[in-house]
N, C-alpha and C positions, 0 to 999 in steps of 0.2 A: 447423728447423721441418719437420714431416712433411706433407708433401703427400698426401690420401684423394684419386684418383683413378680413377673405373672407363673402362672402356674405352669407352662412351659420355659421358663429360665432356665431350670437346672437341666434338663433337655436338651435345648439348644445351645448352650453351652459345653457340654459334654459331644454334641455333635461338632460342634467346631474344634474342639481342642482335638478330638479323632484327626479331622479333615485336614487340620494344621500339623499332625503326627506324622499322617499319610503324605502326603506334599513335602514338607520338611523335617526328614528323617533324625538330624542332626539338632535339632532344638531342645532347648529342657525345657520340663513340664513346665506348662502355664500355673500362675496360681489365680485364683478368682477374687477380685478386688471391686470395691464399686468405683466406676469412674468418678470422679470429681475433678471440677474446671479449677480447683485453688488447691493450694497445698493442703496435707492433709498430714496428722501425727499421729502416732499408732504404737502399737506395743507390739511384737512380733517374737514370739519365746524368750519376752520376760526384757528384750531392749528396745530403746524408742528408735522410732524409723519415720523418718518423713518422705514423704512424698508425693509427686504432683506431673501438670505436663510439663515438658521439655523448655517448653516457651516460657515459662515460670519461673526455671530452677532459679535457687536463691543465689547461685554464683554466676549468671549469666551476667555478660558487663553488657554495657550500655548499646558496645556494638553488635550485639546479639549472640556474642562469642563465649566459649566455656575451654579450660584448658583440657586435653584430654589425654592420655601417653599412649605412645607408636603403637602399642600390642592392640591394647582394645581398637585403636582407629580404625588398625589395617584391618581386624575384626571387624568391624563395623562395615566398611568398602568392599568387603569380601563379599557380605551381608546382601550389601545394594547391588554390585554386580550379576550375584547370583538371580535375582529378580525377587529379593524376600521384600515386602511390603506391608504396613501396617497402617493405620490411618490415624493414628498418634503415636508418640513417647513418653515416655514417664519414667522419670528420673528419682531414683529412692537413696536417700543419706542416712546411714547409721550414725544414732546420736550418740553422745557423752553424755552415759546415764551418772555420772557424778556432775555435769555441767550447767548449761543451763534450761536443759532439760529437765534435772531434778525434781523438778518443782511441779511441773505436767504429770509426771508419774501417778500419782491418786487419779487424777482425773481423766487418764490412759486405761486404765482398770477397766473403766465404763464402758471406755470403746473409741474407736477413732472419732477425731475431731480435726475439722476445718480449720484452718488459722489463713491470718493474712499472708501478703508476701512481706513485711516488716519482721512477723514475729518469725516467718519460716528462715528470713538471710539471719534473723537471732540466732535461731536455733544450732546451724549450721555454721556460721563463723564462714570466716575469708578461706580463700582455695590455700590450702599448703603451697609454699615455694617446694618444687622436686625437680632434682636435675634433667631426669627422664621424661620431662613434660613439653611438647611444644605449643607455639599458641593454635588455637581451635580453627579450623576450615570449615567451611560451610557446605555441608554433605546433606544435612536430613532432608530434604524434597526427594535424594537419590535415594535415599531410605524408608522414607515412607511413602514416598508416591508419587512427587510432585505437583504440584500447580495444586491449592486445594486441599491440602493435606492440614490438619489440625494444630501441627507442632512446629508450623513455620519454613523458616530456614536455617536450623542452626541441631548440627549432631557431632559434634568431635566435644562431647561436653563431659563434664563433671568432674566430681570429686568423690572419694572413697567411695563409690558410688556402685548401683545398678541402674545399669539400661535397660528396661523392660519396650516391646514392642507392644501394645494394647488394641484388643477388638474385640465385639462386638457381636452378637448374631444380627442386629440391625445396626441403626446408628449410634453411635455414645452419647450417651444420657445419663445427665449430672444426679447420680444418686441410683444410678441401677450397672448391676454385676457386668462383670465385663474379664477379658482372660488378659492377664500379663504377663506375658512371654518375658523370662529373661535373656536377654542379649549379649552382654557383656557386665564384666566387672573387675574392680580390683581394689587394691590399699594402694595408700599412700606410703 
């Protein structure tokens, strides 16, 4: 995967995670990721993790919908209330590194890699049945911005999952650094 990086990146980046500190006191650290528009598999202290935008994720059904449980949601709607905005999402799945992830391990090593959305719903397997789960409401334009926003209309999503909010010092661009906020998370 090709990294677009100018010699002011790490700068303006560093400027923004400040500015995003400053404004939103209560967030955890961003980590720096390249954006990419298709899922993407990676190694992340030694386990596979996948991830991509919102509008992607491998458990998303047909109606644009993701299950998601009460805690994170309310989390989420807190989120949008407050006026937190992002101009994507990116939804990251911890794999089963005995699974059928196995097998990517060697070639994780190297460094992250793109896959389709066939081999990412592989990766990741069908949503857990959980008591605690209701079905997905359609929140993310409350989220990220509305009208325009990158990641659709769909945030009550996932599975064992991270919600990351992701930006930019300018636009997002497939293959250049970018900060993702983590949002919410949890197990299954």
């Amino acid at each position: 995967m090709r990294t677009l990086v100018s010699p002011d990146t790490p700068d303006q980046l560093a400027r923004l995670a400040t500015d995003l500190e400053r404004r939103w006191p209560g967030l955890r650290a961003p980590v720096v990721r390249c954006w990419n528009d298709h899922p993407v598999v990676i190694l992340d202290r030694g386990m596979p993790w996948l991830y991509g935008p919102a509008e992607r994720d491998p458990l998303m059904s047909r109606s644009g919908s993701v299950v998601v449980p009460r805690g994170p949601r309310r989390a989420l709607r807190a989120m949008a209330a407050a006026g937190l905005r992002f101009p994507a999402l990116v939804i990251a799945h911890e794999l089963e590194p005995t699974g059928v992830a196995r097998s990517l391990l060697p070639l994780l090593q190297e460094g992250p890699r793109a896959c389709t959305d066939e081999v990412a719903r592989a990766l990741v397997g069908p949503a857990p049945a959980h008591p605690g789960v209701s079905r997905a409401v359609r929140l993310l334009d409350r989220a990220v911005g509305g009208a325009g926003s990158r990641a659709g209309a769909v945030l009550d999503l996932m599975r064992d999952p991270i919600v990351f909010g992701v930006v930019a010092p300018g636009p997002l661009v497939n293959g250049a650094p970018s900060l993702h906020v983590p949002l919410v998370a949890w197990r299954w």
